[in-house]
SEMIKOL-383812 format. One line per 3 residues: number of its first residue (from 0); for each residue x negated, y, z negated of C-alpha. Coordinates in pm, 1 decimal. Layout:
REM SEMIKOL-383812
NUM	X Y Z  ...
REM end
This chain:
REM SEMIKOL-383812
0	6015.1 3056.0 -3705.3  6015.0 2702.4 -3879.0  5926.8 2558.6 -3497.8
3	5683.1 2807.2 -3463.5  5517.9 2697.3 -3820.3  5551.0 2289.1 -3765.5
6	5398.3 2371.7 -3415.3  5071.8 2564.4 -3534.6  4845.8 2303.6 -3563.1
9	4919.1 2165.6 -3177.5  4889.0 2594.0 -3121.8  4569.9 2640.0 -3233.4
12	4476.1 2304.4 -3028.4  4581.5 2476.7 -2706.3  4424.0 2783.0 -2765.3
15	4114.2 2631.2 -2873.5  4086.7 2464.0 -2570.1  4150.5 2806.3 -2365.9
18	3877.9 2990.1 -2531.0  3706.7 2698.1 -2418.9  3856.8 2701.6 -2049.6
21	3715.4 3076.9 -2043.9  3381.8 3050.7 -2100.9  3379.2 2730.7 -1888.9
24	3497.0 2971.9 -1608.2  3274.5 3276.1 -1680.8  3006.2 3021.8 -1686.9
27	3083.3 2875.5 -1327.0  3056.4 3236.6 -1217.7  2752.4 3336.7 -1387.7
30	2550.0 3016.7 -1196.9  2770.3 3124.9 -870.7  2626.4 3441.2 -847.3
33	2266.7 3320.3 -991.9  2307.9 3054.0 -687.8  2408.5 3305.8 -440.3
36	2114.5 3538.3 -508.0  1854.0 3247.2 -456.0  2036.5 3162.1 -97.2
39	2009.8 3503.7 -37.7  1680.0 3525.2 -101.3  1593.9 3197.9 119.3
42	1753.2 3384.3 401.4  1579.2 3697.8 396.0  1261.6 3578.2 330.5
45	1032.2 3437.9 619.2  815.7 3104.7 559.8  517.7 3154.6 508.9
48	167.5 2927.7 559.1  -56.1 2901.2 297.0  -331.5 3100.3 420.3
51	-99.8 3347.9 533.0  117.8 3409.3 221.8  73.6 3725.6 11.1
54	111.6 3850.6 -325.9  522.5 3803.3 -454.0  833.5 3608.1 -338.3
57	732.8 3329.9 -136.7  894.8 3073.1 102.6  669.1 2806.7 181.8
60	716.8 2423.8 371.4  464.3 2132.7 345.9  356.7 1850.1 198.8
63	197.6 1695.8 -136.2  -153.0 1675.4 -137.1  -327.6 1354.5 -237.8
66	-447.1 1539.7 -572.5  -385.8 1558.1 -953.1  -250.6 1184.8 -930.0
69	-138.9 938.1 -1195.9  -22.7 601.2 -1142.5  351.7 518.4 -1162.0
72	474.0 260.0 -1434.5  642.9 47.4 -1181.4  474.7 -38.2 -872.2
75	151.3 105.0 -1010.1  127.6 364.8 -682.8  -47.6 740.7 -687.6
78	231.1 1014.7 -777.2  254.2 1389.4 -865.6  483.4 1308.8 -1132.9
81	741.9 1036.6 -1248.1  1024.8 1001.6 -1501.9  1194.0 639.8 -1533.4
84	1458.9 548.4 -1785.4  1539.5 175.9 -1882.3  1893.6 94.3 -1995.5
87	2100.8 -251.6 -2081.7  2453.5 -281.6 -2070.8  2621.6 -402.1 -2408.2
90	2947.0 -458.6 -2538.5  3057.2 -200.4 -2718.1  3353.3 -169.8 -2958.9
93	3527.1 231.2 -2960.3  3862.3 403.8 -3061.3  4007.0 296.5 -2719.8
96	3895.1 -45.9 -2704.6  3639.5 -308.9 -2600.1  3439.2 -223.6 -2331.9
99	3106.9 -238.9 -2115.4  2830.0 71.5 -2144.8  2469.8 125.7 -2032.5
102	2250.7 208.9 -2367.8  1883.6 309.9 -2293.8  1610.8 92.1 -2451.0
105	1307.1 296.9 -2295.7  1240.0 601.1 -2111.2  903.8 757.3 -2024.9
108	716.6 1031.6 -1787.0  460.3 1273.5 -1712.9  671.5 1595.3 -1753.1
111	661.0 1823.3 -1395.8  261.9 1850.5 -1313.3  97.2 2085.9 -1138.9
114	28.8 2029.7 -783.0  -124.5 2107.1 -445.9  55.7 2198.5 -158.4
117	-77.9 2171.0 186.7  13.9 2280.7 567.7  -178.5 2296.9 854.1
120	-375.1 2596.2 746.4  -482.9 2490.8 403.1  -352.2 2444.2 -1.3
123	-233.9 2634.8 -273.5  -170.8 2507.6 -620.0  209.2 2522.1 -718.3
126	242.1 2519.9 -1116.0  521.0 2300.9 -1134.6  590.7 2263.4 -1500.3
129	775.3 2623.7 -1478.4  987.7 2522.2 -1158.4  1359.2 2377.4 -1098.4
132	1292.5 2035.7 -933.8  1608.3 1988.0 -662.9  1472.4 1673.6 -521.1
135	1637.0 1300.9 -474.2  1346.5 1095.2 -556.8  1534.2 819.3 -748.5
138	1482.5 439.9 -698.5  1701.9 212.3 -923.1  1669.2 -159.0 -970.8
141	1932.3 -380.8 -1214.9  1875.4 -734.5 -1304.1  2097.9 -1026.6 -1484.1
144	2048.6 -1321.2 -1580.2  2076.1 -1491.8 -1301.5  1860.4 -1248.5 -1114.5
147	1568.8 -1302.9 -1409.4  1598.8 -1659.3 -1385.3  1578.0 -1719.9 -943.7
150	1469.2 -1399.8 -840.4  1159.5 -1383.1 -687.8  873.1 -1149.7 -861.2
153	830.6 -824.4 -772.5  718.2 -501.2 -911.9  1065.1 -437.7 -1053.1
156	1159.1 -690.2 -1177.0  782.5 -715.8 -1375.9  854.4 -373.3 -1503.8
159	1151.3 -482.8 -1642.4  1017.3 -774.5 -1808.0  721.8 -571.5 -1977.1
162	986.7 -334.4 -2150.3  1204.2 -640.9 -2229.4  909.0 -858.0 -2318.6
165	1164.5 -1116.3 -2257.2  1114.6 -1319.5 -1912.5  1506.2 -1409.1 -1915.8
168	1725.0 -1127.9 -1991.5  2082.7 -1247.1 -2138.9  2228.8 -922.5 -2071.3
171	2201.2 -683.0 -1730.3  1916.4 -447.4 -1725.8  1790.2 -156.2 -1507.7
174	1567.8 142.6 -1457.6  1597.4 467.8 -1254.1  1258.5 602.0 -1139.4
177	1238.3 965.1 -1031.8  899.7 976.4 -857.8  729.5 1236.0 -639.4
180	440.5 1090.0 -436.9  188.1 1245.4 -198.8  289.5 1291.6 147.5
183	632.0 1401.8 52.2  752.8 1691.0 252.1  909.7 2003.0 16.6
186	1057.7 2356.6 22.5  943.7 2577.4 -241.7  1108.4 2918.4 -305.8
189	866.3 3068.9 -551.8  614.0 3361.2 -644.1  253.2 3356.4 -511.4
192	-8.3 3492.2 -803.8  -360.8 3565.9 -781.8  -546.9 3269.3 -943.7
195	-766.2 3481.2 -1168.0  -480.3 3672.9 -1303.9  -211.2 3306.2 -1321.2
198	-183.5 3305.5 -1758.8  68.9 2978.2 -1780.1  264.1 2923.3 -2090.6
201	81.8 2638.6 -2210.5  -329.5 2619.5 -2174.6  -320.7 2292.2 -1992.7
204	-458.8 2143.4 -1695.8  -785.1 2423.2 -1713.0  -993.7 2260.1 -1452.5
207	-692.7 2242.9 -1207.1  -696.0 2648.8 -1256.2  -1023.3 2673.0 -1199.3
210	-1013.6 2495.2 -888.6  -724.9 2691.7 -753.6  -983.9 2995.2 -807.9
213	-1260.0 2848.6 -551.5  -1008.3 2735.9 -261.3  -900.8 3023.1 -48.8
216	-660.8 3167.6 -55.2  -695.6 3175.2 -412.2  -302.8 3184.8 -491.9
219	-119.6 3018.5 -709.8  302.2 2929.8 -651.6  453.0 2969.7 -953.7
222	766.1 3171.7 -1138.5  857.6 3505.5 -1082.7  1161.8 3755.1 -1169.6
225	1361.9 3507.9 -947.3  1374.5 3225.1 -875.3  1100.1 2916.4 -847.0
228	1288.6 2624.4 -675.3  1126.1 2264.4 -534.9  1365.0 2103.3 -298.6
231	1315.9 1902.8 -9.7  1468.1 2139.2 236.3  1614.4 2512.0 243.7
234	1937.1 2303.4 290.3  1933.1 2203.9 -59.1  2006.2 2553.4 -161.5
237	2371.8 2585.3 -140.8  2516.7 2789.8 91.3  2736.1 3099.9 108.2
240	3089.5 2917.9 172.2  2953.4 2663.6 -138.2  2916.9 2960.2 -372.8
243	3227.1 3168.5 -297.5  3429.7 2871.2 -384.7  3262.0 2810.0 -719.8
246	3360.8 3177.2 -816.7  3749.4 3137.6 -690.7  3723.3 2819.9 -916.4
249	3531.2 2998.7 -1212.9  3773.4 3302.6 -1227.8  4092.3 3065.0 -1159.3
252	4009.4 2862.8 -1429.7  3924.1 3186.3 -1665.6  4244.4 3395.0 -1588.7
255	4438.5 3081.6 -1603.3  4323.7 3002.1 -2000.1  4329.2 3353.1 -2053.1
258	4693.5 3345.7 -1934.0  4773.5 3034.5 -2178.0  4554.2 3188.5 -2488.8
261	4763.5 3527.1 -2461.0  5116.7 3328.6 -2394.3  5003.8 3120.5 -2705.4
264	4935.0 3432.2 -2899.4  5239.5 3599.7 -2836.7  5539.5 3331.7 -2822.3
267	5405.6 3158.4 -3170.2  5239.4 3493.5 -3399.0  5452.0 3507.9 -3705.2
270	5425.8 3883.9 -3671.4  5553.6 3925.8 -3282.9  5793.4 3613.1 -3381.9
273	5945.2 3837.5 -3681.2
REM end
């Protein structure tokens, strides 16, 4: 009993962390199963064009339309949308010790934008704000001070030095730029609306709507009851073998917290114990 009493607060450690553990697993199943039922739906669903497409799920392929552009922060090119985060890397004093870490200093971005969608047989608008972007788009660029000092100027390293406002930089600096520019080639799992009856969550963008309504075939991509996915190729949904493992991880890692809450329980309650 007295070991059981000294040991309670390292007890209710462990089981804290198995409650933890269990949700962790149920969770890995819960996105298993959500990820299982958008493959699923890839597969059974044919791709469509864009004059073609009717009313409901949707599987389309093309390419982004040189429309609804904004200028990106770095190299000052035409893009759908952008997102770029600046960081330095400072010395930094924690529990465990001295050591390096990357602290942001700026980050800015146009949130996802709507935009138009084109194959050979025409364009339809796809209301991105509501979708799950699964694209690589990233371009990175770090700088020291050596690199600030000899380094030739480019776009980067400008950027870099207009967020700094500093044209030497005593510590190492970088930014990651998520950018999606027109001619990129995407895979959109989505549902196709009728333009005049599309309500988005937020009233913006009203003369991109109203364009949608004049440009056969008058459909807009958008979300549904499922799922409304951007990627850059079906591929980038996962696949069957992908998803099946998740779950044996999800439920191994439930049953096996469950297993250490319950042992927990048992071997150290004063009740059982007594």
């Amino acid at each position: 009993m007295t070991s059981g009493v000294a040991a309670e607060p390292a007890v209710l450690f462990v089981c804290a962390f198995a409650v933890v553990g269990i949700a962790a697993g149920i969770a890995i199943i819960v996105r298993a199963f959500r990820s299982l039922r958008e493959t699923w739906t890839a597969q059974i669903l044919p791709t469509s064009t864009v004059r073609a497409m009717a009313l409901g799920p949707v599987e389309l392929e093309g390419t982004i339309a040189s429309e609804l552009l904004v200028d990106d922060p770095v190299y000052g090119k035409p893009c759908v949308y952008f997102s770029v985060s600046v960081a330095q890397r400072v010395l930094t004093r924690t529990d465990e010790g001295i050591g390096w870490e990357w602290v942001g200093i700026h980050h800015e971005h146009t949130g996802q934008r709507p935009f138009w969608l084109q194959d050979a047989t025409g364009r339809s608008l796809v209301w991105a704000p509501e979708a799950d972007l699964r694209i690589d788009c990233a371009n990175s660029y770090s700088c020291g001070l050596f690199g600030s000092i000899f380094r030739s100027p480019s776009p980067s390293l400008d950027f870099l030095r207009r967020i700094k406002k500093q044209r030497v930089f005593v510590r190492q600096v970088r930014y990651v730029l998520d950018v999606l520019r027109p001619g990129h080639r995407v895979f959109i799992l989505g549902n196709a609306v009728a333009g005049n009856g599309f309500r988005p969550r937020e009233p913006a963008f009203p003369d991109v709507l109203a364009a949608a309504l004049e440009r056969a075939p008058r459909r807009i991509i958008t979300r549904g009851d499922g799922a409304f996915i951007i990627a850059e190729a079906a591929t980038a949904l996962h696949s069957g073998a992908n998803v099946v493992a998740r779950v044996v991880v999800g439920f191994g890692l439930a049953a096996f917290s469950f297993s250490v809450l319950v042992f927990f329980w048992f071997v150290f309650d004063p009740a059982f114990v007594g």
